[in-house]
C-alpha positions, -999 to +999 in steps of 0.1 A: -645-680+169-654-647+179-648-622+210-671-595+219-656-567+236-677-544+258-665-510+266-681-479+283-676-442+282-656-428+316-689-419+329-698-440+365-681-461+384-653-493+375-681-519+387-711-500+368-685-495+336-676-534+335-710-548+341-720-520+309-697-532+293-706-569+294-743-562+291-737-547+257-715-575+247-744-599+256-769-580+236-746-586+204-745-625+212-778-627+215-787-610+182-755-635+165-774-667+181-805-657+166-782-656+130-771-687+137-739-685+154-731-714+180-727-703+214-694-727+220-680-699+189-686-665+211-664-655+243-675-619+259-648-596+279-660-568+292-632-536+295-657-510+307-637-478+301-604-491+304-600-493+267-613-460+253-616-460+211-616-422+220-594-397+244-619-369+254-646-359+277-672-348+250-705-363+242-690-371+210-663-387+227-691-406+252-705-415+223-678-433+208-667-451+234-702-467+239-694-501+221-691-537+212-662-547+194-662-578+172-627-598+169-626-626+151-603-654+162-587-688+142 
């Protein structure tokens, strides 16, 4: 099983940030169902910033924070 975290830089607002968030995590599904992955296998959570990888208020920082992150569950 796999989760697909979405997370956003601390750019916008908690609503935009969320539903960022869980766009990018879809885009990353869709591309693993074309591989083959089963959909019943994938669950999405979308953090928006509330999770930064990153403290900072750079573009570098924005940059990094602009993610999907792939856990994989047993």
């Amino acid at each position: 099983n796999i989760v697909l975290e979405g997370h956003a830089d601390e750019r916008g607002t908690r609503a935009y940030n969320i539903a960022l968030g869980q766009n990018r995590a879809e885009v990353v599904k869709r591309t693993m169902l074309l591989y083959g992955v089963r959909p019943s296998q994938i669950r999405l959570i979308s953090y928006g910033e509330e999770k930064p990888a990153v403290l900072g208020h750079s573009a570098d920082a924005w940059a990094k924070n602009r993610r999907v992150e792939i856990r994989y569950k047993r």
